[in-house]
C-alpha positions as CSV (number, residue, x, y, z in Angstrom):
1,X,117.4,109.6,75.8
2,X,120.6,108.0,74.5
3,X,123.8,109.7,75.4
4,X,127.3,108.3,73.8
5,X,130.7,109.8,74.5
6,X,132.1,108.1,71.3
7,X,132.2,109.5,68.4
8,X,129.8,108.1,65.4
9,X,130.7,106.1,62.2
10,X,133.1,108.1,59.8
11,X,134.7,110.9,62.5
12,X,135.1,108.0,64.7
13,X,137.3,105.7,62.2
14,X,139.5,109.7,61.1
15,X,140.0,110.5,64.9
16,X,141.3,106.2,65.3
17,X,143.3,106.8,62.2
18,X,144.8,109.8,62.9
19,X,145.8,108.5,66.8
20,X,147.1,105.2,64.7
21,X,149.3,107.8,62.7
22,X,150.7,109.1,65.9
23,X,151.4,106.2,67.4
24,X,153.3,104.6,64.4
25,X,155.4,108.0,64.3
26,X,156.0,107.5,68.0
27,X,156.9,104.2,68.2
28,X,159.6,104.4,64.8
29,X,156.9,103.6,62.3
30,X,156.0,100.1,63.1
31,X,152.9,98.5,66.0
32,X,153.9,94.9,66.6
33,X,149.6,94.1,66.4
34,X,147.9,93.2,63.7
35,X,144.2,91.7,63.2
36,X,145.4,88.4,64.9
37,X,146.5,90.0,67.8
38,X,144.1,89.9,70.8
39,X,141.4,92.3,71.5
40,X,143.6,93.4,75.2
41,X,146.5,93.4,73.3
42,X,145.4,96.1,71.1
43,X,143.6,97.8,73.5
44,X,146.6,98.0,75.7
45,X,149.2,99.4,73.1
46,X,146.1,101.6,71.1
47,X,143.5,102.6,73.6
48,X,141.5,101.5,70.7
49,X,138.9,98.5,70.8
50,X,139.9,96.1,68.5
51,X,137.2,96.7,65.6
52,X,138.3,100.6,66.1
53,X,141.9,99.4,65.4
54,X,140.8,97.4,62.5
55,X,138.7,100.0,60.8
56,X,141.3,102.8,61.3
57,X,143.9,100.3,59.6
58,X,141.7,99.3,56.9
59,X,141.6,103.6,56.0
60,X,145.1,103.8,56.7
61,X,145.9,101.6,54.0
62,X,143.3,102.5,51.4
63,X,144.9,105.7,51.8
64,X,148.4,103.7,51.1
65,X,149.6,105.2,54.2
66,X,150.3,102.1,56.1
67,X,151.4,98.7,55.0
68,X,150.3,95.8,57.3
69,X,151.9,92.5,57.8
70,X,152.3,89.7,59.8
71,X,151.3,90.7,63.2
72,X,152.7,94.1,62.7
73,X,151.5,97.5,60.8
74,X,154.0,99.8,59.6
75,X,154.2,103.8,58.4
76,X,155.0,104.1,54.8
């Protein structure tokens, strides 16, 4: 029996998104990580492992709601 308290694939990247979303709004609109930015870094400002982070970016901005730079990802 495998039991995971994580969600799986798609509902885990929406409920990473949407915390992203929360974040930026709480913290003026702008994270100071990016994808170079280290895996404790992330994990310290996010609660999100760092290919979590990554994949609820990448939706973010295909959905043109964030903009990412250098070493920072901001709320459009």
């Amino acid at each position: 029996i495998d039991i995971m308290l994580q969600q799986e694939g798609k509902d885990q990247t929406d409920s990473a998104a949407a915390k992203l979303v929360e974040l930026l709004k709480a913290h003026k609109g702008t994270l100071p990580i990016g994808d170079k930015s280290s895996p404790e870094e992330i994990a310290t400002l996010t609660g999100l492992s760092k290919k979590n982070f990554k994949r609820a970016v990448g939706a973010l901005y295909k959905q043109r709601l964030v903009t990412v730079g250098e070493g920072e990802v901001k709320l459009n």
